[in-house]
C-alpha positions in Angstrom: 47.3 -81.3 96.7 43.7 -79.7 97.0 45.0 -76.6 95.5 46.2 -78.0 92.4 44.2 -77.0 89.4 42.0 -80.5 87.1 41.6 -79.4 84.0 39.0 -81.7 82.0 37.6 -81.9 78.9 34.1 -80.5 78.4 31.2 -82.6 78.7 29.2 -82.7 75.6 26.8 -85.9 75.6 24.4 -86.2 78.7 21.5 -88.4 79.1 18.5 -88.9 81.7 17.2 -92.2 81.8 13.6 -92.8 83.6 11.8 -96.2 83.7 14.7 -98.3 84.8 12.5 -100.0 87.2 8.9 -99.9 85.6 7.5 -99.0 89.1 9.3 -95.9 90.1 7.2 -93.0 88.3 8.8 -89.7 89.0 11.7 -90.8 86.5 9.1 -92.3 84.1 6.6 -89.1 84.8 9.6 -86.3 83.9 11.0 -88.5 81.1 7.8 -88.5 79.4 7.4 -84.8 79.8 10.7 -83.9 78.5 10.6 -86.2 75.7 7.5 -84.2 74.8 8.9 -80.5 75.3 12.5 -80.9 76.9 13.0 -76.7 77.1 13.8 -77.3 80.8 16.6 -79.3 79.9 18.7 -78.1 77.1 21.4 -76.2 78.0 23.3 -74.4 75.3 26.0 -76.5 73.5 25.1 -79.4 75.8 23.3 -82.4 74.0 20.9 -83.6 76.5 18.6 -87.3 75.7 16.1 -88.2 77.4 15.5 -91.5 77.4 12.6 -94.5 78.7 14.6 -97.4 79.8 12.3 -100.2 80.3 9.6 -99.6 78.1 7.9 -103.3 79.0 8.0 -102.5 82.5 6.8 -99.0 82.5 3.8 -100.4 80.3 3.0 -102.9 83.3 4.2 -100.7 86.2 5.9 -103.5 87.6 9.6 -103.5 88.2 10.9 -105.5 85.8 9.7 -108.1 83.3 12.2 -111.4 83.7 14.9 -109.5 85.7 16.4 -106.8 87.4 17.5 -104.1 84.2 19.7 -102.1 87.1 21.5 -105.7 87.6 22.4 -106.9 84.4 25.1 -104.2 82.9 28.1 -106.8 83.9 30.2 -107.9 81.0 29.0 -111.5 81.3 25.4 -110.3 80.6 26.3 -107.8 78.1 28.7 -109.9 76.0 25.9 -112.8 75.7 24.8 -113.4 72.2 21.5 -111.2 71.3 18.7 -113.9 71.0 15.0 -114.2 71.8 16.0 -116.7 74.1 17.7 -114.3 76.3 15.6 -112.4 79.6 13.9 -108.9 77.8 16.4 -106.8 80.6 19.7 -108.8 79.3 18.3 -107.8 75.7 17.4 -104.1 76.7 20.7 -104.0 78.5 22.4 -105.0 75.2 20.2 -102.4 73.3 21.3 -99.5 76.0 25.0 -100.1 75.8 25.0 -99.8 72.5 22.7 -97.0 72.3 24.8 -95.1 74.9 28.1 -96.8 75.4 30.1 -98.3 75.9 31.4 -96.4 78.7 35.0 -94.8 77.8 34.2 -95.1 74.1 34.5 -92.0 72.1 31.3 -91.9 71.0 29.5 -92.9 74.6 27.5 -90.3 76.6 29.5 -88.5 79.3 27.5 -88.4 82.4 23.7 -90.8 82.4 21.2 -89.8 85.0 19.6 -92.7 86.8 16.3 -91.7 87.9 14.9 -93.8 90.8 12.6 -94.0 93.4 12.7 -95.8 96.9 10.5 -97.0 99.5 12.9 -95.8 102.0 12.6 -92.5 103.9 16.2 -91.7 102.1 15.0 -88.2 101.1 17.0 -86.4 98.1 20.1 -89.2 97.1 23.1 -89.3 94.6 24.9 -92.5 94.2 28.5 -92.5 93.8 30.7 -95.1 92.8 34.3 -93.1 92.3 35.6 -91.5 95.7 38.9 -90.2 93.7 36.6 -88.3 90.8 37.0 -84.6 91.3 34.7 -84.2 88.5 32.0 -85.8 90.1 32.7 -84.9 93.5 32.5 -81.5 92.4 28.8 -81.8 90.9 27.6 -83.5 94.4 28.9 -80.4 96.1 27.0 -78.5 94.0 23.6 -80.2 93.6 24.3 -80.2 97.7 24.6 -77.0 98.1 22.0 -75.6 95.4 19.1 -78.1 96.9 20.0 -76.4 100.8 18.2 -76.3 103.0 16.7 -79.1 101.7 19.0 -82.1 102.6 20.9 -84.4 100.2 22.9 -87.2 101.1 25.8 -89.0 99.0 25.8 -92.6 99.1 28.9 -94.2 98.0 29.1 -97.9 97.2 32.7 -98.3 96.3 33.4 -101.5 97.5 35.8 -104.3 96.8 33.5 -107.1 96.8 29.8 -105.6 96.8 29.2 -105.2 92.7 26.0 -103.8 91.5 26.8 -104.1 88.1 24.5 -101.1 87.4 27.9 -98.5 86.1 30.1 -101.2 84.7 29.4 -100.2 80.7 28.0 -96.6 80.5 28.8 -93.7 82.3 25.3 -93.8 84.9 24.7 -91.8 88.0 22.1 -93.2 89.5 19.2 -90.3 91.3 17.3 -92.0 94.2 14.3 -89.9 95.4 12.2 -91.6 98.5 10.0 -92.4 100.3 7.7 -93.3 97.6 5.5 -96.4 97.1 6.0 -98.4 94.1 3.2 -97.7 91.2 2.6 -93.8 93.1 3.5 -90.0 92.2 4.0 -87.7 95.1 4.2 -84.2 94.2 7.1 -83.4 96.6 9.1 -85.9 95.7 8.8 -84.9 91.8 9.7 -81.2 92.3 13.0 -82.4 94.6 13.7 -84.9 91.5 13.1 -82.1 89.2 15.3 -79.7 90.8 18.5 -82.0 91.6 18.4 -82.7 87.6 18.0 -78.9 87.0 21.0 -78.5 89.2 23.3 -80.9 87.7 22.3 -79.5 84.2 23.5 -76.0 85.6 26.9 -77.6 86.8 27.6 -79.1 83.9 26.5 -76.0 81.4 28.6 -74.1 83.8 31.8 -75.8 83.8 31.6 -76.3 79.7 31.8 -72.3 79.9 34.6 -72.0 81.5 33.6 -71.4 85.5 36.6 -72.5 87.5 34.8 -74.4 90.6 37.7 -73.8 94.2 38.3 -76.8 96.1 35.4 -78.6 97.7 34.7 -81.3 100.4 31.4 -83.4 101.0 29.8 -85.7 103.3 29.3 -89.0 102.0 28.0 -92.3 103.3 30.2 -95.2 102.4 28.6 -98.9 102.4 30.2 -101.3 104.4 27.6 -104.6 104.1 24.2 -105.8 103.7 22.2 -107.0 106.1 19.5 -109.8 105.6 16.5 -110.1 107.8 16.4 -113.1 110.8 15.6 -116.3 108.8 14.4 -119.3 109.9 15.6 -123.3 109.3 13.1 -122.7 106.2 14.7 -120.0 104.7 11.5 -117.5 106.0 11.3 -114.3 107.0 11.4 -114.7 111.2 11.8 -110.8 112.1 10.9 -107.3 110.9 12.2 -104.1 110.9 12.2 -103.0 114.6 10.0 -99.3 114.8 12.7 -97.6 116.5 14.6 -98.4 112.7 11.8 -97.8 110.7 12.7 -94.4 108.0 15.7 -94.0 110.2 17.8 -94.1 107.1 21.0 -91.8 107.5 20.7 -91.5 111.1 23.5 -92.9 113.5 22.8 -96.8 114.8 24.8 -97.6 117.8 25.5 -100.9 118.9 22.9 -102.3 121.0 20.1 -100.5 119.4 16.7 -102.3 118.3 17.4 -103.6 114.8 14.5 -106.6 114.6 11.6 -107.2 116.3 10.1 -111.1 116.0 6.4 -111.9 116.1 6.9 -113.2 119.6 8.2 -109.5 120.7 12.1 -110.1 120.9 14.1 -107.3 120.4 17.4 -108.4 118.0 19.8 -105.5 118.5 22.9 -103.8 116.1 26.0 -106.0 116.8 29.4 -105.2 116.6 31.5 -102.8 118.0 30.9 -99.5 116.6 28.3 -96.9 114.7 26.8 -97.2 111.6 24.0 -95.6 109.2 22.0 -97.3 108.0 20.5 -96.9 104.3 17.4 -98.2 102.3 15.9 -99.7 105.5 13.2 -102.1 104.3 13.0 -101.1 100.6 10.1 -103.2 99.4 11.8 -104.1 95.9 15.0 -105.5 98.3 12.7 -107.9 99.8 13.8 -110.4 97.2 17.3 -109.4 97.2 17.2 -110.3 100.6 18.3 -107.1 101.9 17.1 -105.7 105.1 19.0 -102.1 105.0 22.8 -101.8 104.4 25.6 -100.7 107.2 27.4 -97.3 106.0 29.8 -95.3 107.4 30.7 -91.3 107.1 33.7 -90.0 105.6 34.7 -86.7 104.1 35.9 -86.6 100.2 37.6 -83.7 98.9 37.8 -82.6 95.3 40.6 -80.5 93.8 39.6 -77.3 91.8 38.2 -78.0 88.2 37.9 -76.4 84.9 37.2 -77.3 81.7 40.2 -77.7 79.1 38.4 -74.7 77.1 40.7 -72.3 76.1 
């Protein structure tokens, strides 16, 4: 089946949304630039918007104003009636659906960058949702294999029960970009955000001309759970990230490995029976989420050859 041809249509409507947390800045500082001269962007016959998500936030740098933006795109939120009443980020959700969805809607944007920044040593990041999308599979390869050396990892979080409700209502693909403090611009970390967007842009530009792209395969990281911190009978925090953990993200946790370490020096090791990678290991802004890191494990999608439906 890999050798079978996907044609698809063209992709005509791409935007790049920065500010989605208020505290990330490489998405806010690039957003700003290419709202001012967005030459690095356009790609003929492609209709590329950037766009400032959370405007409040940014204005603050502070994550988010009553709650998380990236959280609130589930129909529930989005189908409330628009009133003051309602949290800013249900509101701005509201605003962005309509603005850019809904997703499968004629008029909707095709393809929404997510720009985003982590505390977590997670280095360059796409975040995929659809394991069966040749489309997108396809662009990962190729971001992948434009950014090499320079690693890139694939996180998938399709999973039955684990709903982010971030890609629910318009077409988003989220961009994560770490380690980076919240409220701080690192140069590096800019210039890799910069080029996986300039990448993507290239992809897309060259599949809407026609370029037939041969079947592909990547390596992607697929979520399996969450894992909260050691609690105690209070509901507190009673053990950190062990140091052997600590910006360990994508590398291979075996069981038995230091996972915690309490104040009184006991070492809480990686249950369970088999390997795991783990991913945003103590992200600040997960703190409240009560998220520790998350388990993944490492498959291998393929992609069947692509073209646009051109003539």
């Amino acid at each position: 089946m890999t050798s079978c041809h996907v044609t698809e249509d063209p992709i005509k409507k791409v935007a790049i949304f920065g500010g989605t947390h208020g505290n990330e800045l490489t998405g806010v500082f690039l957003v700003k630039r290419w709202l001012e001269n967005g030459t690095e962007i356009q790609r003929t016959g492609l209709e590329v918007k950037p766009f400032i998500t959370n405007p409040r936030a940014v204005k603050k740098c502070t994550r988010y104003i009553d709650c998380d933006l990236n959280r609130v795109f589930d129909p529930e939120s989005l189908g409330k009636k628009m009133s003051k009443d309602l949290p800013y980020e249900v509101r701005r959700a509201q605003e962005i659906n309509h603005l850019f969805g809904p997703k499968d809607n004629e008029y909707s944007y095709d393809i929404i960058f997510d720009l985003h920044n982590t505390t977590s040593n997670m280095g360059c990041t796409l975040i995929l949702e659809d394991s069966r999308n040749d489309f997108l599979i396809q662009m990962c390869h190729y971001i992948k294999t434009s950014l090499a050396p320079l690693p890139c990892y694939v996180y998938l979080i399709e999973h039955p029960s684990l709903k982010y409700a971030t890609t629910r209502s318009i077409a988003k693909y989220p961009v994560e970009v770490g380690p980076q403090p919240q409220g701080v611009l690192r140069a590096d970390i800019l210039d890799q955000m910069r080029k996986m967007i300039k990448h993507a842009l290239d992809f897309i530009h060259n599949f809407n001309e026609g370029e037939e792209f041969p079947p592909c395969a990547i390596e992607v990281y697929k979520i399996m759970e969450k894992v909260d911190y050691p609690r105690n009978e209070n509901g507190d925090i009673a053990a950190i990230i062990h140091p052997n953990l600590q910006d360990q993200d994508w590398k291979p946790l075996h069981p038995g490995d230091p996972v915690f370490l309490t104040l009184d020096g006991k070492i809480i090791p990686l249950g369970g029976g088999s390997t795991v990678y783990p991913v945003f290991v103590n992200e600040a802004a997960y703190y409240e989420k009560k998220e520790a890191f998350a388990k993944a494990t490492k498959l291998t999608l393929n992609a069947r050859s692509i073209r646009s439906s051109l003539p």
